[in-house]
C-alpha positions as CSV (number, residue, x, y, z in Angstrom):
1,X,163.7,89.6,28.8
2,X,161.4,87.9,31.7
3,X,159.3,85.0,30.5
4,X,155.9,84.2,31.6
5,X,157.0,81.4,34.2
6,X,155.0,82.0,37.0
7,X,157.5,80.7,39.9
8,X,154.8,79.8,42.1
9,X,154.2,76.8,39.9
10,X,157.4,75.3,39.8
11,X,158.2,72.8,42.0
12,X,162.4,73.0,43.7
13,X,163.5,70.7,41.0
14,X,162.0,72.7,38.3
15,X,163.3,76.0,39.6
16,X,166.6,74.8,40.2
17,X,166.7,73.5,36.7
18,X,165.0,76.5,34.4
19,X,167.5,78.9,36.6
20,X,170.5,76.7,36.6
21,X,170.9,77.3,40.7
22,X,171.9,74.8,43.0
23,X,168.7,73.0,44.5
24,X,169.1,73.9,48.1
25,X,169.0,77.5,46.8
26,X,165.8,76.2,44.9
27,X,164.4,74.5,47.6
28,X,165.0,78.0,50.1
29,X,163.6,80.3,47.4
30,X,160.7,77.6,46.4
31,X,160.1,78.1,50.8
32,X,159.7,81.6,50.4
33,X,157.6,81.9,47.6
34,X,155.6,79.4,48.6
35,X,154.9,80.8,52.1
36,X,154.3,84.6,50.5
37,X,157.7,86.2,50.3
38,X,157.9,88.5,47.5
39,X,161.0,87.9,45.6
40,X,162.4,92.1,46.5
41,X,162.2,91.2,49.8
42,X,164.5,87.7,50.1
43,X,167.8,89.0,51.5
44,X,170.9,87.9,49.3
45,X,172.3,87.0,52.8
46,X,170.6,83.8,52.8
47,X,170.2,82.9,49.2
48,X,173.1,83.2,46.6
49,X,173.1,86.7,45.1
50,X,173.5,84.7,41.4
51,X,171.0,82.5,42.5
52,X,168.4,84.9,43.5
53,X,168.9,87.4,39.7
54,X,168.3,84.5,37.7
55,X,165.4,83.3,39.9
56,X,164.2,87.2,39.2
57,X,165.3,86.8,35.8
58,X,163.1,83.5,34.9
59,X,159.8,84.1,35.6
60,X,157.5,86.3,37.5
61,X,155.4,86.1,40.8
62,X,151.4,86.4,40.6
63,X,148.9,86.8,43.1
64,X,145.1,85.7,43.0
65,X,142.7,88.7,43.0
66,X,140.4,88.7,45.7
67,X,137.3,89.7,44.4
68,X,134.4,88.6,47.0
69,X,135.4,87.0,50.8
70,X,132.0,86.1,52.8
71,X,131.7,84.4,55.9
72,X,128.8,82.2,56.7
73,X,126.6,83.2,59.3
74,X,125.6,79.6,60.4
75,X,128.9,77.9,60.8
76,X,132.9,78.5,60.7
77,X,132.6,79.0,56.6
78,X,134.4,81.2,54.5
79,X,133.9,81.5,50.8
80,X,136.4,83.4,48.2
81,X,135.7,84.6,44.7
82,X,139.3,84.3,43.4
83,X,140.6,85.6,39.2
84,X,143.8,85.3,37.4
85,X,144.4,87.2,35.0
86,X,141.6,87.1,32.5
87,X,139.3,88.2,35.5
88,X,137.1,85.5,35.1
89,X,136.2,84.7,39.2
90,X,136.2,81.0,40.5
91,X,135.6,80.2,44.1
92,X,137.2,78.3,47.4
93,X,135.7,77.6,50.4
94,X,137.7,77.1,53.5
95,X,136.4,74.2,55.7
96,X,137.0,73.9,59.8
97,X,138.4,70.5,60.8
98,X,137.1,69.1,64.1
99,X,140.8,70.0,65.7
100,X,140.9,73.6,66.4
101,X,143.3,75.7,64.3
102,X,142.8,72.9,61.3
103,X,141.3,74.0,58.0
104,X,140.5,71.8,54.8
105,X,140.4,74.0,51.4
106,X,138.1,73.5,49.0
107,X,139.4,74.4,45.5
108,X,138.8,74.8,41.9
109,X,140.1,73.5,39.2
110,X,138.6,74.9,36.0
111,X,136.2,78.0,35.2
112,X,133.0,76.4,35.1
113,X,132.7,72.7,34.2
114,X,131.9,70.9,31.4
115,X,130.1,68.1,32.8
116,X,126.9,69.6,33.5
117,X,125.8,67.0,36.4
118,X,121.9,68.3,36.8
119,X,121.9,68.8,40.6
120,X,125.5,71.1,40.4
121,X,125.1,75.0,40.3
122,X,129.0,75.0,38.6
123,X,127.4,72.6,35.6
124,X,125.0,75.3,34.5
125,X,127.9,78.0,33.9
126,X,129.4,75.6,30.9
127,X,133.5,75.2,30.8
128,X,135.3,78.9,30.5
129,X,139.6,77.8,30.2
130,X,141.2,75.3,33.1
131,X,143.3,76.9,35.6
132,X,146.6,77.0,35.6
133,X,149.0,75.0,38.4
134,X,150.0,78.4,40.1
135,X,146.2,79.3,40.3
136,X,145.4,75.9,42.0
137,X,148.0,76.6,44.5
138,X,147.4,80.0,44.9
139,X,143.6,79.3,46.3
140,X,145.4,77.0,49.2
141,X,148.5,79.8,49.5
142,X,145.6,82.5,50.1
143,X,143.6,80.8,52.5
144,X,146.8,79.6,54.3
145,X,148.3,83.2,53.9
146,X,144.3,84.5,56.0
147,X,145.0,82.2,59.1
148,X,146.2,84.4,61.8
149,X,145.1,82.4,65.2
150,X,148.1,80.6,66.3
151,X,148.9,77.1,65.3
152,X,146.3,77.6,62.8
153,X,147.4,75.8,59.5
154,X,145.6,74.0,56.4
155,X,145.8,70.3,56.7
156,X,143.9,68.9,53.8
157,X,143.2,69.7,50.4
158,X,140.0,68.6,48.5
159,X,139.3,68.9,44.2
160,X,135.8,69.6,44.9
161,X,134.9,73.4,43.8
162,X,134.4,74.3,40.6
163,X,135.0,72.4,37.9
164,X,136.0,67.9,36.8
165,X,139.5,68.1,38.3
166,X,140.4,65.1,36.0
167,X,139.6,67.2,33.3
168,X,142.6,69.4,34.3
169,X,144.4,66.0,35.4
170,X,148.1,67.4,34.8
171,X,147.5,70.6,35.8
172,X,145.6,68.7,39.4
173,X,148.8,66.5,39.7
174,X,151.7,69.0,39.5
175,X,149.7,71.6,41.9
176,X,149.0,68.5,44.4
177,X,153.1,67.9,44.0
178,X,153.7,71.7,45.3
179,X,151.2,71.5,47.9
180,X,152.8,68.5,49.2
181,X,156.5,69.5,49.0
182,X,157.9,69.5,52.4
183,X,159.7,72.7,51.6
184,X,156.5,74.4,51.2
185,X,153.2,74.0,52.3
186,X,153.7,70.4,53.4
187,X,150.5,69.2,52.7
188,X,150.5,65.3,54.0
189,X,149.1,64.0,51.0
190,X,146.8,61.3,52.6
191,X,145.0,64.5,53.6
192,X,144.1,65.4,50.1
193,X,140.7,64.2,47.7
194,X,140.6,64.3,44.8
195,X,137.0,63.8,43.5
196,X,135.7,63.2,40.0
197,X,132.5,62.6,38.2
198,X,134.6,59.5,36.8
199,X,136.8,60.7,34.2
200,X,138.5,57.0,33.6
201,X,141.8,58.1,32.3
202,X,142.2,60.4,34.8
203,X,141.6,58.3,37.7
204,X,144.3,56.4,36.2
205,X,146.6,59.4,35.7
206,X,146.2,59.9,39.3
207,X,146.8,56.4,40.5
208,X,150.0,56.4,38.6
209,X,151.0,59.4,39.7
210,X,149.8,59.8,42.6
211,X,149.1,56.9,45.1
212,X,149.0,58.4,48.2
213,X,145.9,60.7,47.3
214,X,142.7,59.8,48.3
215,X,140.1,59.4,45.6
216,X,136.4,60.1,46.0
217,X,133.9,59.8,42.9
218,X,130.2,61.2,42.6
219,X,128.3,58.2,41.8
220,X,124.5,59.8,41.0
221,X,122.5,57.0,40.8
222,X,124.0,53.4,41.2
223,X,120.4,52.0,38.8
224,X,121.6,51.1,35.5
225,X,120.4,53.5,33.1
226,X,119.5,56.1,35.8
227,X,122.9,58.0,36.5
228,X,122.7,59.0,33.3
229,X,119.5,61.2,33.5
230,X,121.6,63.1,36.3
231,X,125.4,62.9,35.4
232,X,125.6,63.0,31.7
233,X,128.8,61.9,31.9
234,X,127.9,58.1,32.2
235,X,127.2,58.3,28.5
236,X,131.0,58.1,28.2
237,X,132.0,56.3,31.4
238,X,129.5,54.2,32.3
239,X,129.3,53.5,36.0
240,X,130.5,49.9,35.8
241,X,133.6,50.7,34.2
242,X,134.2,54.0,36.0
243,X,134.1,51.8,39.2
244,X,136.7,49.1,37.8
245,X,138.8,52.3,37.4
246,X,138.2,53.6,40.9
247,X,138.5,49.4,42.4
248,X,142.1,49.7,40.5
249,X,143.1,53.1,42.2
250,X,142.0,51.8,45.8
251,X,144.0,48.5,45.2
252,X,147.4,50.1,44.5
253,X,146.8,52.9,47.1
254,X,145.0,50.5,49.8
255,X,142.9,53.7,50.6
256,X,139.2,53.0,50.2
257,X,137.3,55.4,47.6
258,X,135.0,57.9,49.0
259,X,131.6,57.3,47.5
260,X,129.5,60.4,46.7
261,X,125.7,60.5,46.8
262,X,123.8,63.3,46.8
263,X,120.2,62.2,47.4
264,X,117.5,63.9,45.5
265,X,113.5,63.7,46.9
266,X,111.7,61.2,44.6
267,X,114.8,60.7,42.2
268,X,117.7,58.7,43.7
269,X,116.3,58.5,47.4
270,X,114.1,55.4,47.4
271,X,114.6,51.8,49.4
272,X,115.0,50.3,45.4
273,X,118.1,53.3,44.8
274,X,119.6,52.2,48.6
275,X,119.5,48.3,47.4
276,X,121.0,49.4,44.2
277,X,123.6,51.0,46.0
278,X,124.5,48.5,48.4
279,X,124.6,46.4,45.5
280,X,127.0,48.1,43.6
281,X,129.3,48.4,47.1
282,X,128.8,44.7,47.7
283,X,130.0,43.9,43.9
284,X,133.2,46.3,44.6
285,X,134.0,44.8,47.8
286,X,133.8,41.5,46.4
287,X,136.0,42.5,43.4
288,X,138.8,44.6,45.0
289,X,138.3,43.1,48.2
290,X,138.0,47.0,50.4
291,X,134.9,48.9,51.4
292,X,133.9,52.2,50.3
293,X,132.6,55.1,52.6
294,X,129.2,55.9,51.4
295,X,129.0,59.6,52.0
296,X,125.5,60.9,51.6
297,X,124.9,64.9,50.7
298,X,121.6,66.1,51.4
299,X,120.7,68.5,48.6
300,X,121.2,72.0,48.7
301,X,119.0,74.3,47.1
302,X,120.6,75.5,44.2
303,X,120.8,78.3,42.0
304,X,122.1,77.9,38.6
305,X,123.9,80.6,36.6
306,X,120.9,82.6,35.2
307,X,119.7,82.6,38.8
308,X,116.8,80.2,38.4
309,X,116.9,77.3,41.2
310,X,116.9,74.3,39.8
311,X,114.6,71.8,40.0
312,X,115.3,69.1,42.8
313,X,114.3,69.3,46.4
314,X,116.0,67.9,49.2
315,X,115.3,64.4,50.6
316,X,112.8,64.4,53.8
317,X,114.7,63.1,57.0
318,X,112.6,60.1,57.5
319,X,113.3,59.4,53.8
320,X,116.7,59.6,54.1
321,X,117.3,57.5,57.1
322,X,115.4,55.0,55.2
323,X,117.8,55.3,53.0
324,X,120.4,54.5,55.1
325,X,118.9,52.0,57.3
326,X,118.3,50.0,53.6
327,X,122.1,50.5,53.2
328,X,122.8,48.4,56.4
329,X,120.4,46.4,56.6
330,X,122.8,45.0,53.4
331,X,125.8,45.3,55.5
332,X,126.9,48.6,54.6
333,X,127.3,51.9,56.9
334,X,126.8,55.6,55.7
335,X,127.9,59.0,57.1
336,X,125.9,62.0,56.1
337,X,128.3,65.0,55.4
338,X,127.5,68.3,56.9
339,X,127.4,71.1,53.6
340,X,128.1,73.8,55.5
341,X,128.1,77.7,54.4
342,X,124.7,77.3,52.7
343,X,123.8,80.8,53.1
344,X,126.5,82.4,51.1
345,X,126.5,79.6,48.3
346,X,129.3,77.8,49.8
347,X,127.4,74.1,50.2
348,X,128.1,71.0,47.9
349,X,126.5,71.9,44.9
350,X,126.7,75.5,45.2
351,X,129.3,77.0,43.7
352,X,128.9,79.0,40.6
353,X,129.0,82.4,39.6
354,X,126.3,84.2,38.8
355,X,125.8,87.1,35.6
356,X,127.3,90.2,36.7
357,X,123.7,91.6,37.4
358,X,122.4,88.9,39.4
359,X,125.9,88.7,41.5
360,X,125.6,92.4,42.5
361,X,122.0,92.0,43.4
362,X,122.6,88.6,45.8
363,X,126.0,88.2,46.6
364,X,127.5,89.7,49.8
365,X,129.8,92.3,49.3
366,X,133.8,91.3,49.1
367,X,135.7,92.2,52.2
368,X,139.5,91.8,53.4
């Protein structure tokens, strides 16, 4: 009888060991699945005939369900309402790289999010199951799978949809493992982020395991006692230590930490919150001796799960190039990332999925 392996989550290793095949059979089949053959279809001519029934025998190949696919109106965004099996939808966006052809994919790693950061849409839908490794892979496999311009490939991967990757940390790790097996997708990755409201242990996981990923962590408000208000997660990880964590992690890797800051009007956006910041970024340079990138996210408007917007505005743009000007006037340099796909709900923040009965009112319709 067929178990409930789902082959798509198993890296050559794995497969060659839970089939008891040789690995460069492994490592062919572990090609082909990974790339969209369907198991029927892989010729015995160039895999073992043995090799190839107790692949079949071991486990079973699943597919995502598309259930919604819009494309933003504005900008080279496309947004995907994925489900596994329990039908329960979670969403990718697929991002255009500055080189023609090159895509960065956005994906989810959990049902809704537990973490319930007050500016995030995602926080408002509470924490459904965490997705499993062939479901992580599968959102990159699908987008991958859509490209159909030559040359066109993904080249980066980033933990920032739905849900606290680090929450899901092992699950994160082994699907960043099968993205980044040269047999299969042969995601570099350097070119993958892995962001994080600042999970501690998991940032450590990650170091461990992982120390050629990129980290990037959402930082709220660097004011003691304020990032709390907005990230109810500093109740547990305070930012102090949650930095240490991410100072550690940079170290090892010698990559510098991507710093997160989405600025809210008359919240987190004034000259005191920019000094604070700088601050924080001076301490960390001092300490661990590299420089973060300060990436500012102007807000989005956002709509929660019960469809109500919640309440934050965006920051003015004089206000925020105050904001950044106070940043270097303390030595330190900001970019200010470009949210595209704001008009199909596909901007930082954004993600979530509405009740049924909202969704069919606002959402475009799905299309292949």
């Amino acid at each position: 009888m067929k178990s409930d392996v789902v082959l798509s989550g198993l890296l050559p290793e794995e497969l060659a060991e839970a089939a008891d095949i040789p690995l460069s059979c492994a490592r062919r089949l572990f090609s082909r699945i990974q790339k969209g053959s369907v198991l029927p279809e892989i010729s015995p001519s160039t895999i073992r005939r043995v090799s190839l029934d107790r692949v079949k025998a071991l486990g079973v190949q699943r597919e995502l369900r598309l259930v919604e696919q819009a494309a933003s109106s504005l900008d080279p965004f496309i947004k995907y309402a994925f489900a596994g099996p329990d039908d329960k939808p979670f969403e990718t966006v697929r991002i255009p790289l500055e080189k023609t052809g090159r895509y960065s994919v956005c994906v989810s790693s959990q049902v809704g999010c537990a973490i319930a950061c007050r500016f995030c849409a995602t926080g408002t839908m509470g924490l459904t199951r965490n997705l499993e490794v062939w479901e992580i892979v599968g959102q990159v496999q699908a987008v991958s799978q859509g490209l159909t311009a030559p040359q066109a490939r993904v080249h980066g991967v980033v933990f920032q949809g739905m849900g606290e990757p680090l929450a899901n940390a092992a699950r994160v790790i082994a699907a960043i493992r099968i993205l980044s097996e040269p047999a299969g997708l042969a995601i570099d990755q350097r070119n993958i982020t892995v962001c994080t409201s600042g999970l501690i242990p998991g940032i450590r996981a990650v170091a461990e395991a992982l120390p050629n990923v990129r980290l990037g962590v959402s930082i709220g408000d660097a004011r003691e006692g304020k990032r709390q208000a907005i990230m109810p997660i500093d109740e547990t990880y305070r930012l102090t230590d949650v930095l240490r964590a991410v100072g550690e992690h940079a170290r090892g890797s010698g990559y510098a930490p991507m710093w997160a800051y989405t600025l809210l009007a008359g919240v987190n956006d004034s000259p005191e919150a920019a000094t604070a910041l700088a601050e924080r970024a001076a301490a960390f340079v001092q300490e661990f001796g590299i420089r973060p990138r300060i990436s500012l996210i102007p807000y989005n408007p956002v709509a929660g799960n019960d469809g109500r917007q919640l309440p934050f505005e965006r920051s003015g743009a004089s206000v925020l190039e105050l904001f950044r000007e106070q940043l270097l006037a303390k030595g330190f340099g900001s970019i200010v990332r470009y949210s595209g796909g704001g008009d199909i709900g596909a901007a930082c923040g954004q993600l979530v999925q509405l009740s049924e009965k909202r969704r069919t009112r606002e959402l475009p319709s799905a299309s292949r």
